[in-house]
N, C-alpha and C positions, 0 to 999 in steps of 0.2 A: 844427183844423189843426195839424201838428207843424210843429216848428221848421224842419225842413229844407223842408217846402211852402212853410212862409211866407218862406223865405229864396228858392227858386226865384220864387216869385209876386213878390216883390222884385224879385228880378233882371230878372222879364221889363219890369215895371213901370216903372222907373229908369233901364233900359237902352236897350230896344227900344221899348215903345209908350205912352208917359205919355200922350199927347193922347189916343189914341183911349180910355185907360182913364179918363180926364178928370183928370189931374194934369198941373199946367202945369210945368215946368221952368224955371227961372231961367238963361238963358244959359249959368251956368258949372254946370248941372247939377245944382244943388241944387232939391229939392221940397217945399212945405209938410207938417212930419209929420203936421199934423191931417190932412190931404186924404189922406195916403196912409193912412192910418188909416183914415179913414172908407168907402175904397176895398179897401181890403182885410179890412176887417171884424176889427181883431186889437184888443187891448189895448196901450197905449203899453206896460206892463211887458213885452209880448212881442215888440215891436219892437227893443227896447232889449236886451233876452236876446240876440236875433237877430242884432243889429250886435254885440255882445261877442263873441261865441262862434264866427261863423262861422270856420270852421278857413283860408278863405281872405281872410279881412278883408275884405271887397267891397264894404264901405261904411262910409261917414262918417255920424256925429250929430253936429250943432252946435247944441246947443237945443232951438230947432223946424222944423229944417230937416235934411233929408237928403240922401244923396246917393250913386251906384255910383261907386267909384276908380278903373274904367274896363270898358272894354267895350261903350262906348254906339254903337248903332247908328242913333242919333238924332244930330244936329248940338247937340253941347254943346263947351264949350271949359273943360277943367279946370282953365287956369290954370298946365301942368306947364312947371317951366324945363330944358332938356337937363342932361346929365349926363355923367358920363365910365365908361361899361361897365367891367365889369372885364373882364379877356383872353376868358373864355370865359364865354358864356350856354348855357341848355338849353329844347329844345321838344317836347314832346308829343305826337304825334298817332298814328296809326294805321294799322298794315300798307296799307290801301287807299289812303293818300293819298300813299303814296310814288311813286310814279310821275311822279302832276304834280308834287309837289314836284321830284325829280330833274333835272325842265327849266323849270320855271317856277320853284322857290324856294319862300319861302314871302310869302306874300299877306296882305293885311288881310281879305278880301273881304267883307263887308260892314259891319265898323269900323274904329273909326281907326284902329287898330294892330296887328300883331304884335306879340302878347304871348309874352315869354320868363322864363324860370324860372331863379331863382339858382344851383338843383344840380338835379342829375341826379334825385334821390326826388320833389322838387316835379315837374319834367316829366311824372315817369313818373305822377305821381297825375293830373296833366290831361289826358294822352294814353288812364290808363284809365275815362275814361268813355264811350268808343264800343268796348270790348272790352280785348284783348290789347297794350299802350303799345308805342311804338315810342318812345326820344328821340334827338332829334338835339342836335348841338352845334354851336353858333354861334360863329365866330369872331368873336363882337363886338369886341375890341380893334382886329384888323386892320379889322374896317367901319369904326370908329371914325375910323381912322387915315385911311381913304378917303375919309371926309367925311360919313359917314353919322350922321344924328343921334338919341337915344337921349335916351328919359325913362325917371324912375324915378317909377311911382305910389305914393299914401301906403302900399300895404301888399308893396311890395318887388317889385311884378310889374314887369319892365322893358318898354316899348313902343318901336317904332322902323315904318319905315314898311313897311317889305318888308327879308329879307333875301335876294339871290342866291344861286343855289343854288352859288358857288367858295365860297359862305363857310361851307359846310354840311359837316359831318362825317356820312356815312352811316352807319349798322351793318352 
């Protein structure tokens, strides 16, 4: 398996379906490495590669425990305390999904959060993996200032719950 499979098998693992792949999860999200080990069939030395290297930091080792910095579409609670945005955030996604965005905003839809990107190159790398990026810009300062609340996860992605599409800068 390369790195980058066992980083997806990760992710799905961590994020979306621990139970059903028979890892239990600790509340705040954290997994026994042995067990995810044993479930994924890898070497701890390539776990360990794995959590170094990802170019998006997507997980935490503490140990013998691991864990996704977010994205879970499982009921975990990471623990994150709010934070203060800087003025502007960026998001990623794709020619098609502008439309609903333009009247709906943007969605968690099946995690906990919208996730937004520090600059503009981060967005564009997350928007292109369904094709050709589209980014938009968030007025996170101004949400902020609305009352809207904002976490910062351990590897710089910012979360918040939804943003409205007044706070969105189109292309």
């Amino acid at each position: 398996m390369t790195d980058e499979q066992l980083s997806r098998r990760l992710s799905y693992l961590l994020r979306h379906a621990p139970g059903e792949l028979g890892v239990t999860l600790e509340p705040d999200g954290w997994a026994p490495v042995q067990a995810v080990l044993r479930h994924l069939r890898v070497s701890r030395e390539q776990l360990e590669r794995v959590v170094a290297t990802n170019n998006k930091q997507r997980f935490s080792l503490d140990g013998d425990r691991i864990r996704a910095n977010q994205g879970h579409s499982v009921p975990v609670d990471l623990g994150l305390t709010p934070a203060v945005p800087p003025a502007r955030l960026y998001h990623g996604t794709h020619p098609a999904a502008l439309p609903a965005i333009r009247q709906e905003g943007l969605r968690k839809m099946g995690r906990h959060h919208v996730h937004l990107s520090p600059d503009p190159e981060t967005a564009r790398r997350v928007g292109a993996r369904r094709g050709v990026p589209v980014v938009l810009e968030v007025e996170a300062g101004a949400m902020h200032a609305a009352g809207y609340v904002f976490y910062l996860s351990a590897n710089g992605v910012w979360l918040v719950d939804a943003v409205p599409p007044e706070f969105l800068a189109f292309p």
